[in-house]
Backbone bond lengths (Angstrom), bond angles and torsions (degrees), N, CA, C in turn:
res aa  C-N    CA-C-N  psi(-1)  N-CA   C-N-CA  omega(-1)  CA-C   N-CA-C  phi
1 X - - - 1.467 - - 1.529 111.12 -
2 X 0.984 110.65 -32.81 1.461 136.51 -157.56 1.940 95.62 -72.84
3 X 1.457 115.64 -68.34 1.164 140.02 165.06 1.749 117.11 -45.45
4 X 1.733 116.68 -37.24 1.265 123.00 -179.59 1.769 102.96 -66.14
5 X 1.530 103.74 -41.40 1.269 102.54 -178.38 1.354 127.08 -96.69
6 X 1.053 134.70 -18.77 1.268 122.95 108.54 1.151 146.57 38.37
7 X 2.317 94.68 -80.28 1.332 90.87 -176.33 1.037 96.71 -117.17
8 X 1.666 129.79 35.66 1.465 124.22 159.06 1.712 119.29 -107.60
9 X 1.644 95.97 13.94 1.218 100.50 170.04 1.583 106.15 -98.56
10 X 1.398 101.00 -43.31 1.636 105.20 176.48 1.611 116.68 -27.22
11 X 1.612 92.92 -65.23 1.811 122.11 165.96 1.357 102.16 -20.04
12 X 1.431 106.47 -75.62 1.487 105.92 -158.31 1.368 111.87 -78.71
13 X 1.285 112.89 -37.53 1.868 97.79 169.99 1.684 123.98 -32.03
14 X 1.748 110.21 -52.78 1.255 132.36 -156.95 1.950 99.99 -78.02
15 X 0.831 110.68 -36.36 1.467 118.52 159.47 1.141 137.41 -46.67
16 X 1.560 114.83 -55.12 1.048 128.06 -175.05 1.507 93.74 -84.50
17 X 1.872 132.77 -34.53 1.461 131.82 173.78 1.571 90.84 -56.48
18 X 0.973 142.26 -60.00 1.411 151.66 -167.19 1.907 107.21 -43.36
19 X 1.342 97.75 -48.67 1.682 95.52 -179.60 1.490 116.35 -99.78
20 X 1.484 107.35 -3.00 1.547 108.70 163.53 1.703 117.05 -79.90
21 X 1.570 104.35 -38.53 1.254 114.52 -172.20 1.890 90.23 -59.88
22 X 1.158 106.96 -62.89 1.891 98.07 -173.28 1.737 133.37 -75.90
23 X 1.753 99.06 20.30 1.312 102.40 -165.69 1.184 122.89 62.66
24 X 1.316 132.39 3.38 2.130 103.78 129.49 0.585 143.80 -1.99
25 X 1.333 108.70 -76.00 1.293 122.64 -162.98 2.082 77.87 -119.47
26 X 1.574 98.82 133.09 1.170 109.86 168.91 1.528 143.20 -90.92
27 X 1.132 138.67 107.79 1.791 147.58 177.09 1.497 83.36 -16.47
28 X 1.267 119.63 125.26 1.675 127.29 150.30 1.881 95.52 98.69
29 X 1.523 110.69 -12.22 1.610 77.20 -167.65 1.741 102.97 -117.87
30 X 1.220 129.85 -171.89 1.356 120.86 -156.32 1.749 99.50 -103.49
31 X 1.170 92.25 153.17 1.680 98.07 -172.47 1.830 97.92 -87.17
32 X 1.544 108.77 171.30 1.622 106.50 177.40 0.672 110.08 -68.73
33 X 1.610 132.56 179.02 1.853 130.25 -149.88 1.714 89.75 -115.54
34 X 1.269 105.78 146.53 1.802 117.29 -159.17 1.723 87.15 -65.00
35 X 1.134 123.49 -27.30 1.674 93.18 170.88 1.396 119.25 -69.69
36 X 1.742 129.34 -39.44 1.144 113.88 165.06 1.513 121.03 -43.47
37 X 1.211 113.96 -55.86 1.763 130.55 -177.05 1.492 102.62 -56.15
38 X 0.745 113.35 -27.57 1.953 111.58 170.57 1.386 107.65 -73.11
39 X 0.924 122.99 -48.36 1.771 150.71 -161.96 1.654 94.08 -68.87
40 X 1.113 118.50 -75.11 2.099 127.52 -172.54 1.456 78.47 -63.30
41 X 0.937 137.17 -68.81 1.630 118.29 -129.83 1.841 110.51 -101.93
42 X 1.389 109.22 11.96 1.466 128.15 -167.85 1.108 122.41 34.64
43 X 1.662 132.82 31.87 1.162 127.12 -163.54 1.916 93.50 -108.48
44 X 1.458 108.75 -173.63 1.838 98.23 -171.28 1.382 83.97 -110.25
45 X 1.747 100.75 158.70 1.916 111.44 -178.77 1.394 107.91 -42.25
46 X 1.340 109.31 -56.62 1.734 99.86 -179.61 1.366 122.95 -36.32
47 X 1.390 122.45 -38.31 1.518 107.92 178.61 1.400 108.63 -79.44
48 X 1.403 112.30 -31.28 1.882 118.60 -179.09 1.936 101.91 -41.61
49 X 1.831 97.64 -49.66 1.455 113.19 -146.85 2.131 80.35 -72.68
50 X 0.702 147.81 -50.76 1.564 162.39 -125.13 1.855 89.43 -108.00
51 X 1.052 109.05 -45.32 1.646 99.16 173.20 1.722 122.40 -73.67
52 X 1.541 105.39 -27.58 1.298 118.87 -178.59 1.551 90.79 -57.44
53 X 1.598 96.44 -64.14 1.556 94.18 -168.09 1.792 126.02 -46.77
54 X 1.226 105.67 -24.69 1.615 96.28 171.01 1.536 116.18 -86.88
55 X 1.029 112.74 -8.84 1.539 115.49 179.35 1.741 93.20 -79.85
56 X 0.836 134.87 -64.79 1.497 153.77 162.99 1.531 103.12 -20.70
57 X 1.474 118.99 -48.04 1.384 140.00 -163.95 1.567 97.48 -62.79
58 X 1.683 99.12 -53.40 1.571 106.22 -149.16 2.018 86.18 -108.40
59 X 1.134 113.33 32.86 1.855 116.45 -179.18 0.783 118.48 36.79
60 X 1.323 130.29 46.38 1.570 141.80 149.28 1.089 125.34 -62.04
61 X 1.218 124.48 -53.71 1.213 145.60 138.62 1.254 142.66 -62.15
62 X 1.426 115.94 157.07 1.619 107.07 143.25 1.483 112.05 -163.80
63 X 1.598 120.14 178.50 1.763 146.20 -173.75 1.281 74.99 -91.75
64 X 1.540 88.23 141.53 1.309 133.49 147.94 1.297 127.24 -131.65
65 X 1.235 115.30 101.02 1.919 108.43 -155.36 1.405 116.65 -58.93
66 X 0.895 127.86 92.03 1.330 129.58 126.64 2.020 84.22 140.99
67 X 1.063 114.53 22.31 1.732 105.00 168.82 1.795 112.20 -130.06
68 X 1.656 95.35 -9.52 1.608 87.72 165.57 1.906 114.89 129.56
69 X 1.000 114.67 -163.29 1.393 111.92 175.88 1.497 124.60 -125.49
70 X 1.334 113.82 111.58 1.323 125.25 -157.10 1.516 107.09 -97.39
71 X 1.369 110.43 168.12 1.647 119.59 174.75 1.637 115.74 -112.04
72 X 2.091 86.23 121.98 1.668 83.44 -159.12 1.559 95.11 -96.48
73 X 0.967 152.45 -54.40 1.422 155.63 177.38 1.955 120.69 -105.83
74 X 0.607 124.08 179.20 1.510 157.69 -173.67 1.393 91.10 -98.95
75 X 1.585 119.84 115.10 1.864 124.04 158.48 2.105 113.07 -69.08
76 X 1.536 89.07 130.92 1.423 80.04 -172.74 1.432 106.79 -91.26
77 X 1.608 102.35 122.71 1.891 121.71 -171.70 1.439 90.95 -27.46
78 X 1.816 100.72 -73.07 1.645 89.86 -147.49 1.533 111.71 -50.84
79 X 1.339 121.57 -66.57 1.491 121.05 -172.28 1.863 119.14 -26.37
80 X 1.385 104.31 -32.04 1.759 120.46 168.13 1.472 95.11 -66.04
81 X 0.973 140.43 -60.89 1.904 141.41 -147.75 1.663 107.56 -112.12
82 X 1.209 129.30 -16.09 1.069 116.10 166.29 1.765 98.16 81.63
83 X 1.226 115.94 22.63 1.192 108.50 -143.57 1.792 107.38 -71.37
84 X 1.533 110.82 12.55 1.511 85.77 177.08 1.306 92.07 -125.86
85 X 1.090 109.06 71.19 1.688 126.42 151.93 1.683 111.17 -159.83
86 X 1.348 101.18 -37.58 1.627 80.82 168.51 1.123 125.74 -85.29
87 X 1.593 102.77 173.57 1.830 104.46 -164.67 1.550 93.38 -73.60
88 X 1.711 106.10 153.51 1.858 111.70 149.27 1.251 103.62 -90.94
89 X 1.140 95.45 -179.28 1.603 125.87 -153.38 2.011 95.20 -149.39
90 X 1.512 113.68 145.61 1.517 92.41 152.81 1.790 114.92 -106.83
91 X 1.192 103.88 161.41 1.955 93.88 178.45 1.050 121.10 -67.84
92 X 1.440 127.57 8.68 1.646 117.92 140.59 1.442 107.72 -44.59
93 X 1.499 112.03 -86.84 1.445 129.09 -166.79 1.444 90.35 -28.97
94 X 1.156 129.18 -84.92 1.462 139.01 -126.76 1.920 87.88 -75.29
95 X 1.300 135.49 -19.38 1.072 103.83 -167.54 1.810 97.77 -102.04
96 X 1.415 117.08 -19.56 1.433 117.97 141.49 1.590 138.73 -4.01
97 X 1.538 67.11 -62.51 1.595 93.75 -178.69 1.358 115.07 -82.61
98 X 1.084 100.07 -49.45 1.600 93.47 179.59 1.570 120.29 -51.47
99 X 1.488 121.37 -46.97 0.917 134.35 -166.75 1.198 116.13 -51.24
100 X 1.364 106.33 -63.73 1.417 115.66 164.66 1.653 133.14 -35.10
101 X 1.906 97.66 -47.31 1.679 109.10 165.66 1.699 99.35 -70.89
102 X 1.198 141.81 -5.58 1.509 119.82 -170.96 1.772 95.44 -94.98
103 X 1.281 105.19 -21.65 1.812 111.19 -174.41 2.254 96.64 -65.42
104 X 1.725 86.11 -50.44 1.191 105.78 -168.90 1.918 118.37 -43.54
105 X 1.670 99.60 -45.56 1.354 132.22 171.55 1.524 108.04 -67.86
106 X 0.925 132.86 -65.46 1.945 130.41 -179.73 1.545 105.86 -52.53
107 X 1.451 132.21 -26.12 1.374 135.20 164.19 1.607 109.95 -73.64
108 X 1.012 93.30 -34.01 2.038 87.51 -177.42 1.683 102.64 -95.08
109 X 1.258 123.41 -18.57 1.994 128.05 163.58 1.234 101.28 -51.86
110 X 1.631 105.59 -38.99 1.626 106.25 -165.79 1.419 123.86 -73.55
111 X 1.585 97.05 -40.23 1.273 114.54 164.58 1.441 146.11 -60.57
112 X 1.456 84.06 -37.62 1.988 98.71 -170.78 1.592 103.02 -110.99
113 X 1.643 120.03 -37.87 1.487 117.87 -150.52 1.929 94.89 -76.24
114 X 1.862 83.72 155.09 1.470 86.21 176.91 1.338 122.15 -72.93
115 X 1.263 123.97 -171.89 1.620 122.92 150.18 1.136 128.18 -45.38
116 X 1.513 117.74 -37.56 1.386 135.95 -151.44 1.335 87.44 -107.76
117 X 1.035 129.42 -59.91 1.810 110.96 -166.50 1.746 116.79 -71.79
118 X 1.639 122.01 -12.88 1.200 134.46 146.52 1.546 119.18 -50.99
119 X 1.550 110.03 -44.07 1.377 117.90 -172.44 1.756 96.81 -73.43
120 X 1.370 115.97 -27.38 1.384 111.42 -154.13 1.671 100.74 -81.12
121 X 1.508 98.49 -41.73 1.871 103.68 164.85 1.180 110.11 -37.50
122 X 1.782 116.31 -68.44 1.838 135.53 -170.89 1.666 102.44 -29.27
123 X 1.417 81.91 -28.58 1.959 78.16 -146.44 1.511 110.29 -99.66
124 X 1.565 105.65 -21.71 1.638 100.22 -166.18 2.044 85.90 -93.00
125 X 1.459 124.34 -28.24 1.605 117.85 161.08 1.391 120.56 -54.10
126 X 1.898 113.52 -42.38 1.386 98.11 172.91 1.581 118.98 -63.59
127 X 1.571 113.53 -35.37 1.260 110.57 -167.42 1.644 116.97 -60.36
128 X 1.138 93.53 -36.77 1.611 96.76 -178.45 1.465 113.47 -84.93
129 X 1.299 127.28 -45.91 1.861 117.31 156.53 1.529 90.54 -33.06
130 X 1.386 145.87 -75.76 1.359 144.17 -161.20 1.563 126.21 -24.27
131 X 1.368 76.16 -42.22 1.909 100.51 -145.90 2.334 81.70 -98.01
132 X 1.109 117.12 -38.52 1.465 112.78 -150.72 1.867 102.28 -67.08
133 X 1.443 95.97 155.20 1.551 107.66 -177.81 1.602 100.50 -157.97
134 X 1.202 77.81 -168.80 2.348 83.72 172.82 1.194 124.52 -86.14
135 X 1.688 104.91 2.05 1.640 115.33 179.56 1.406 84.83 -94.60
136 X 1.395 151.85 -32.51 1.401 125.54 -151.55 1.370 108.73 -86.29
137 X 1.670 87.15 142.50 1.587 95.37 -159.42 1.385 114.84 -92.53
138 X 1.433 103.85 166.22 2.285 104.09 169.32 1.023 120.53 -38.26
139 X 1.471 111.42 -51.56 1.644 107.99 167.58 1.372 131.49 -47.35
140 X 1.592 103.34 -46.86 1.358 98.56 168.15 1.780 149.02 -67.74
141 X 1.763 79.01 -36.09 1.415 99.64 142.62 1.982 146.16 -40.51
142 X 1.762 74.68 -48.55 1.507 81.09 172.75 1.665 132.45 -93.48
143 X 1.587 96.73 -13.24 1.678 115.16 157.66 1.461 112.71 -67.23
144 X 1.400 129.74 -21.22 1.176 131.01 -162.56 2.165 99.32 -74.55
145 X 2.247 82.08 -59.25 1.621 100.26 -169.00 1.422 97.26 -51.82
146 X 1.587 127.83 -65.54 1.312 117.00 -157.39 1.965 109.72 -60.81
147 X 1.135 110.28 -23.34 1.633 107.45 177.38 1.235 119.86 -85.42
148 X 1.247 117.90 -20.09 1.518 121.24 163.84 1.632 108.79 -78.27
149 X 1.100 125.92 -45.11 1.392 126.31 -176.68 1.500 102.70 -61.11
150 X 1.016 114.98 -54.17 1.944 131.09 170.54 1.395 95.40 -39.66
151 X 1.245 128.72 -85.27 1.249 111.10 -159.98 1.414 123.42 -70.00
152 X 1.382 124.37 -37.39 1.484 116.26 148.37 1.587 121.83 -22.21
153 X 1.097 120.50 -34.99 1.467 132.63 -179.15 1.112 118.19 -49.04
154 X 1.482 94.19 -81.31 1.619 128.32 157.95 1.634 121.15 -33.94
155 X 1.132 115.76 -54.15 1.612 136.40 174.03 1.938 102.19 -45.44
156 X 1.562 119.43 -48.53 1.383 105.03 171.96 1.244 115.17 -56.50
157 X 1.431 132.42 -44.55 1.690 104.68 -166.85 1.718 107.02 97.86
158 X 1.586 99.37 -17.69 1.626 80.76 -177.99 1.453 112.24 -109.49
159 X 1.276 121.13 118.22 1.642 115.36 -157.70 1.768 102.51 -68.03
160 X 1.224 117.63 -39.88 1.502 116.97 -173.31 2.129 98.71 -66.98
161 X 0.608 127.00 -82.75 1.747 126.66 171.35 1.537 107.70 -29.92
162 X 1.314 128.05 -51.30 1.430 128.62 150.10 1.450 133.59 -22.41
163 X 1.500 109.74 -60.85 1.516 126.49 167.99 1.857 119.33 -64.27
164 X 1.589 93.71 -45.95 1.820 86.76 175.86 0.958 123.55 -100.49
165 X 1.772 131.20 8.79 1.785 134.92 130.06 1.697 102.25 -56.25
166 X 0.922 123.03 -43.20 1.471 113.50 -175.53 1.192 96.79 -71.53
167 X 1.371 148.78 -57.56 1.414 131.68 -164.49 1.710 103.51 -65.14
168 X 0.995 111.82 -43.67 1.646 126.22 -172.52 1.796 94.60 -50.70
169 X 1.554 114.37 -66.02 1.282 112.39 -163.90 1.453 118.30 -42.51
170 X 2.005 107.14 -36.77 1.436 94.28 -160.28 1.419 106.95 -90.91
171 X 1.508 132.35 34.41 1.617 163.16 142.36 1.761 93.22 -77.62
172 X 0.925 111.68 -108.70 1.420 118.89 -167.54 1.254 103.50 -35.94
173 X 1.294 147.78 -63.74 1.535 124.94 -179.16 1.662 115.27 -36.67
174 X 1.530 112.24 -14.70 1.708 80.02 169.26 1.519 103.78 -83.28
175 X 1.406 121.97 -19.61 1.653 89.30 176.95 1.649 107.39 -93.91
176 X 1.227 118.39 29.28 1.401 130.60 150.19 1.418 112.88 -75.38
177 X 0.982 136.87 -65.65 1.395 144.20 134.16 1.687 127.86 -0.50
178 X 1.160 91.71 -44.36 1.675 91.34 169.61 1.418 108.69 -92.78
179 X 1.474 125.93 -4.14 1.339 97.57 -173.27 1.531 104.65 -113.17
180 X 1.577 112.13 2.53 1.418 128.96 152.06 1.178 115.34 -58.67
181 X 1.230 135.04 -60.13 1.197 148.54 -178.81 1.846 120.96 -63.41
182 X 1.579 100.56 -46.33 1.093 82.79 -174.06 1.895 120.30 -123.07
183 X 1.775 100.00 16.33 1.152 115.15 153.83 1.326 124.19 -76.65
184 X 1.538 126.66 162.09 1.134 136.18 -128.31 1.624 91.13 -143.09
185 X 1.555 91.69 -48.09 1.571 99.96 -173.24 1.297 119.41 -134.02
186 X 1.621 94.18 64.88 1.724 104.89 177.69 1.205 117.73 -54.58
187 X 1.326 119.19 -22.53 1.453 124.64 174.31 1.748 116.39 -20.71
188 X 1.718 72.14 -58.38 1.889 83.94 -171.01 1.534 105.63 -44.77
189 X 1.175 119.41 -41.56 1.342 109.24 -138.71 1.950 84.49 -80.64
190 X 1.105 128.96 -31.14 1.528 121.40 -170.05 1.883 88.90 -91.02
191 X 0.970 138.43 -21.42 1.733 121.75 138.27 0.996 96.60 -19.79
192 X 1.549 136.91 -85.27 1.466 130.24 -98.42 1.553 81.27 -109.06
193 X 1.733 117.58 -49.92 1.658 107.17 168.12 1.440 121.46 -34.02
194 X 0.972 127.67 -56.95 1.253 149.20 -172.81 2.334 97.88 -41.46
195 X 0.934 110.60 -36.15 1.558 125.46 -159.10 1.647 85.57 -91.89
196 X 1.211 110.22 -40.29 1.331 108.88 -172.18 1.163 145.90 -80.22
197 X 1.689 99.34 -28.93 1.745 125.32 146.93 1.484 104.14 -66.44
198 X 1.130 134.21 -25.16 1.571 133.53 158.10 1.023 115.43 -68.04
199 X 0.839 144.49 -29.88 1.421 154.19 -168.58 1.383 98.24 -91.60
200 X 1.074 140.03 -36.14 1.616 135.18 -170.72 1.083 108.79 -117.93
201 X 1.540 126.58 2.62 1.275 126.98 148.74 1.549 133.13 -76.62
202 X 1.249 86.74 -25.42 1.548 95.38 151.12 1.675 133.69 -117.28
203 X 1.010 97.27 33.04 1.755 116.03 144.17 1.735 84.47 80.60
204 X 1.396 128.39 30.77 1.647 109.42 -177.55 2.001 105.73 -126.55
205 X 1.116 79.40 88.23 1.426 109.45 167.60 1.779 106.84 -4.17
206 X 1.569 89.37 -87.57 1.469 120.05 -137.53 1.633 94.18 -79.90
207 X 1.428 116.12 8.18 1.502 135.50 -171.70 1.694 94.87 -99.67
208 X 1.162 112.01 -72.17 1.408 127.01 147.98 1.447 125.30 -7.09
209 X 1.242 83.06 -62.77 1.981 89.33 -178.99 1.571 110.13 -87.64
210 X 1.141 118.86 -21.17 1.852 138.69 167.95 2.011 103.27 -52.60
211 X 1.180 76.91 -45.93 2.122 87.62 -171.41 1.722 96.75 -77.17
212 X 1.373 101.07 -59.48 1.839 114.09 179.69 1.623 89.98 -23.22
213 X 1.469 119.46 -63.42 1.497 128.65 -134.45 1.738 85.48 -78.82
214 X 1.220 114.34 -44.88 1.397 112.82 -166.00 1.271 106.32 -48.85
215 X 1.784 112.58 -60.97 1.708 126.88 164.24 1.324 104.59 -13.00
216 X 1.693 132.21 -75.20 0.867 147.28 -145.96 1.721 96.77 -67.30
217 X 1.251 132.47 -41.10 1.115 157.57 175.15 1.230 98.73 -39.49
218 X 1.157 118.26 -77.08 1.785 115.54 -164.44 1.503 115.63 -76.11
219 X 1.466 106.26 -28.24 1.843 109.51 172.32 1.628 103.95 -54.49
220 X 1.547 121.14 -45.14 1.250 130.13 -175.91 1.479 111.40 -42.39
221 X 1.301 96.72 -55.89 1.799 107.04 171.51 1.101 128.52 -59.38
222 X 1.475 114.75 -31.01 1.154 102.63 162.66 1.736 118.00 -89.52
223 X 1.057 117.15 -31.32 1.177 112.42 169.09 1.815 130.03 -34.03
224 X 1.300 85.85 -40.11 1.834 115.88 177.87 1.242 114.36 -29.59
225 X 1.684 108.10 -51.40 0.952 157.45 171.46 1.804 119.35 -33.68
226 X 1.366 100.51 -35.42 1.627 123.82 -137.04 1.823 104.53 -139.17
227 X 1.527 111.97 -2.86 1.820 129.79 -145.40 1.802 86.50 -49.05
228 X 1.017 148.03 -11.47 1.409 151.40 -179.75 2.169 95.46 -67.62
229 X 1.340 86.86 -52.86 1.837 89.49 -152.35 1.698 92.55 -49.44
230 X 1.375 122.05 -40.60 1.237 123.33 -155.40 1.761 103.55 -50.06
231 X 1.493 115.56 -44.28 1.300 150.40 -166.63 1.643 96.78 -52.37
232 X 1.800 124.10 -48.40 1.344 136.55 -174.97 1.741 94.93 -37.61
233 X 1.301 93.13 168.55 1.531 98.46 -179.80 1.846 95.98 -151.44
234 X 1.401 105.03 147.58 1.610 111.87 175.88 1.857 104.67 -143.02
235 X 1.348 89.40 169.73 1.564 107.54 172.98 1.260 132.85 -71.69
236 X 1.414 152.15 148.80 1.270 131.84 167.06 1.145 84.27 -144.78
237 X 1.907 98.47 132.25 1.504 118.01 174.30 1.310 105.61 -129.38
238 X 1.154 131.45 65.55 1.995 124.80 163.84 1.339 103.98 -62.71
239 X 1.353 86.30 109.46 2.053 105.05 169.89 1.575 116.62 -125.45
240 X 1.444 108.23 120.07 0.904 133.32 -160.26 1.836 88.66 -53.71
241 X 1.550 116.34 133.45 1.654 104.49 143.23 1.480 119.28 -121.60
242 X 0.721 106.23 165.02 1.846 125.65 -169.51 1.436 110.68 -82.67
């Protein structure tokens, strides 16, 4: 238990570094209130309250009594990745890869995840298809991607495939990021979620991975768009902890 939570603080630190590093979440302005952040990312306040604190730890953050918790600096990449010792990669490879582990992951959701943590996907995708309009913002957008990708994570059951989608994601959320930014009609893409929590609610895989592929489909297009970003290159450091 001890270890589960743990590593859902890890999660959420690197996330929230993830939407500070790209202006998300903005230098000077206040982050959402740990009940929202409990709420997108389904984890309980205690881990919200326990992640603040390392952001806080390493001055990312900070309290402001009684108006909330604000963003004091920008996390510096390398010191997160170690990055001059681990190997790069360019975001071809890595989103390659991923893809393949996300096919890999909707077969083991199918396999291992409960009812309830399927239902919990169904429901936090319906809510937000529900809730979305032309006011909803990047932020919200981008609390949505990293908490849906998160719990998909979680949903396999397999802690080793678990850990290097999580390292993988916080790579691929920057071209999460571009398609926040410079899609028009994100709609589609929580359409196509929407088929996919269906799809694994009724235990059919290869339906799952049919929609996955479609997903992959329209990022492409926009990517098209972008044929430079693919070229970027990042770090990957999976380090074992104890």
């Amino acid at each position: 238990m001890e270890n589960n939570r743990q590593t859902s603080v890890n999660q959420i630190v690197k996330i929230i570094i993830e939407g500070i590093d790209k202006g998300t979440f903005e230098v000077g302005k206040r982050l959402p209130s740990q009940r929202e952040l409990s709420s997108i990312f389904g984890v309980s306040r205690m881990v919200i309250r326990e992640a603040i604190k390392v952001l806080e730890g390493r001055g990312i953050v900070y309290s402001r009594q009684g108006s909330g918790i604000y963003v004091k600096q920008n996390a510096v990449v390398a010191e997160q990745m170690n990055g001059d010792t681990a190997p790069e990669y360019t975001y071809k490879e890595i989103l390659e890869l991923s893809r393949e582990m996300w096919s890999d992951a909707m077969e083991l959701i199918v396999k291992n995840a409960t009812d309830a943590e399927i239902h919990t996907i169904e429901n936090k995708v319906e809510s937000f298809y529900t809730k979305y309009s032309a006011a909803t913002t990047a932020q919200q957008k981008f609390m949505y991607e990293a908490a849906f990708g998160m719990d998909m994570c979680k949903a396999t059951h397999n802690a080793l495939l678990h850990k290097l989608m999580m390292e993988l994601l916080d790579i691929t959320s920057d071209i999460d990021f571009l398609i926040i930014e410079k899609n028009r009609n994100y709609k589609e893409f929580l359409e196509i979620d929407r088929k996919i929590a269906s799809a694994l609610l009724q235990r059919d895989a290869s339906r799952a991975v049919f929609w996955g592929r479609e997903r992959d489909r329209v990022i492409d297009e926009l990517i098209n768009g972008d044929a430079d970003m693919l070229k970027n290159t990042a770090h990957l450091h999976i380090k074992h902890q104890k």
